[in-house]
C-alpha positions as CSV (number, residue, x, y, z in Angstrom):
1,X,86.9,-28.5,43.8
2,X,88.0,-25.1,42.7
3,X,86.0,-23.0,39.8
4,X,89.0,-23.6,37.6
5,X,88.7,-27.5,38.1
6,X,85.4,-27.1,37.2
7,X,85.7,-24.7,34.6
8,X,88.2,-27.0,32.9
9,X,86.1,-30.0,33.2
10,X,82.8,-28.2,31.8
11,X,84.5,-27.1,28.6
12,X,85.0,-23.5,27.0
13,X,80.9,-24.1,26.1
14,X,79.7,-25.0,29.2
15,X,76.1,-22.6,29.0
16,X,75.9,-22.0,32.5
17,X,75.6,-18.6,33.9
18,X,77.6,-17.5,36.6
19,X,75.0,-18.0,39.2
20,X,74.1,-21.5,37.7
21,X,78.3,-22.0,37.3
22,X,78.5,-20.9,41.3
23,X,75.6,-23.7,42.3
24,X,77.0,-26.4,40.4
25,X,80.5,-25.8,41.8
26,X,78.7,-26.1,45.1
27,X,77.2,-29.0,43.9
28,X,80.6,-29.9,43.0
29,X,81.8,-29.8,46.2
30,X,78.4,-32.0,48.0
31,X,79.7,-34.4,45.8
32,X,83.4,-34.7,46.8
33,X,82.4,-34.5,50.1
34,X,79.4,-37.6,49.5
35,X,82.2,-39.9,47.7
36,X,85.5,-38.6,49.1
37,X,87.2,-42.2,48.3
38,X,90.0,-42.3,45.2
39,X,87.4,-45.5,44.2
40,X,84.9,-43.1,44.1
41,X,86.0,-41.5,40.9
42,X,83.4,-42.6,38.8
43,X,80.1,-42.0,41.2
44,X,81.5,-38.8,41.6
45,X,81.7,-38.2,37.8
46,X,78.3,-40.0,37.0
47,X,76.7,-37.8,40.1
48,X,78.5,-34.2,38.5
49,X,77.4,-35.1,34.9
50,X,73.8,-35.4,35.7
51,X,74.1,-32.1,38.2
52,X,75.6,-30.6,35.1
53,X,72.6,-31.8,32.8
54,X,70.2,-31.1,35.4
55,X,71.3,-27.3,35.7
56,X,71.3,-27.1,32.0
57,X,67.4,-28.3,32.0
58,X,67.9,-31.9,31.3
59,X,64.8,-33.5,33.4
60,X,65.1,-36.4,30.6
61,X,68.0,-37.7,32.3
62,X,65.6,-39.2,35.1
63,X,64.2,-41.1,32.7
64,X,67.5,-42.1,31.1
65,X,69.4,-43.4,34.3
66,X,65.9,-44.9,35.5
67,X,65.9,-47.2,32.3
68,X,69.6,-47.8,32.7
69,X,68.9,-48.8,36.1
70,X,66.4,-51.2,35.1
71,X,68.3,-53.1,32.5
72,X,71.6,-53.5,34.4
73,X,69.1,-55.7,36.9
74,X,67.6,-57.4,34.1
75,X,71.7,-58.2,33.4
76,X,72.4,-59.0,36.9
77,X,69.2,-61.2,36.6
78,X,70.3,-63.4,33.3
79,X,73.6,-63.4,34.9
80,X,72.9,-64.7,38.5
81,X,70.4,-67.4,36.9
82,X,73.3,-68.5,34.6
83,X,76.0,-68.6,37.6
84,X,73.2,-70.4,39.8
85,X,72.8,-72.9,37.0
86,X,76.5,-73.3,36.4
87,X,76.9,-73.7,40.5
88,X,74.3,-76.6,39.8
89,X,76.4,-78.5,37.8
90,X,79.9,-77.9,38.0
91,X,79.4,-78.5,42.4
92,X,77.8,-81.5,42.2
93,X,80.1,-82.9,39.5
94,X,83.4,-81.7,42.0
95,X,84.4,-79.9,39.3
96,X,84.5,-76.6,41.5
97,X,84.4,-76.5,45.3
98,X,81.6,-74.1,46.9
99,X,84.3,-71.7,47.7
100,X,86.2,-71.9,45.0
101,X,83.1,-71.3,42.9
102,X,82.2,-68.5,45.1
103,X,85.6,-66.8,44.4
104,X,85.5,-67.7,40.7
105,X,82.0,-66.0,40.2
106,X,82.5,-62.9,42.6
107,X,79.4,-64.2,44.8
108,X,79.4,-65.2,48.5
109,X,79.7,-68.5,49.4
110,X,76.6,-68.7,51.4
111,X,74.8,-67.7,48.2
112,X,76.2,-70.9,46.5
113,X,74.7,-72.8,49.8
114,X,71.3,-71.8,48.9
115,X,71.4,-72.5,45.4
116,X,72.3,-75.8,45.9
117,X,69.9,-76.3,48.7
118,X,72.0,-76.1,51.8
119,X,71.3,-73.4,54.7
């Protein structure tokens, strides 16, 4: 990433410093180099926003992504116990196949297996 790229993502009132401006674009560039994929995009945005907050003094967003990390596995939770439910019934019935379950929940099929008691 060039200053300019970063400049111009930062915004005209950015409140870095040039020292702090110089880390972050190294920081930048860690982080380009850590997700280089085009699939990457958004780790690599959600990686430079907290470097960003971080050099601005932000500690709170520790706290923040630790919470958001906590409910989106309290989602994946509610949400795996409801596609284990629905493998329950809907497999059973031959209203789905294992695989075709599998596919139509985004799980693997050797997950499906266990729910329903198979190894």
């Amino acid at each position: 990433m060039q200053l300019h790229e970063l400049e111009s993502w930062l915004g005209d009132d950015h409140g870095l410093d040039e020292d702090q401006l110089a880390e972050l674009l190294d920081t930048a560039n860690e982080i380009e180099d850590r997700y280089p994929d085009p699939d990457d995009q958004d780790e690599r945005t959600a990686a430079l926003t907290v470097a960003y907050r971080l050099a601005q003094g932000q500690d709170e967003v520790v706290d923040e992504l630790a919470k958001e990390r906590a409910d989106a596995r309290a989602t994946e939770s509610r949400a795996l116990a409801g596609l284990r439910q629905a493998a329950l019934t809907l497999i059973p019935s031959e209203s789905r196949t294992e695989a075709g379950f599998a596919k139509q929940a985004g799980v693997d099929r050797m997950a499906v297996r266990s729910w329903l008691g198979k190894r």
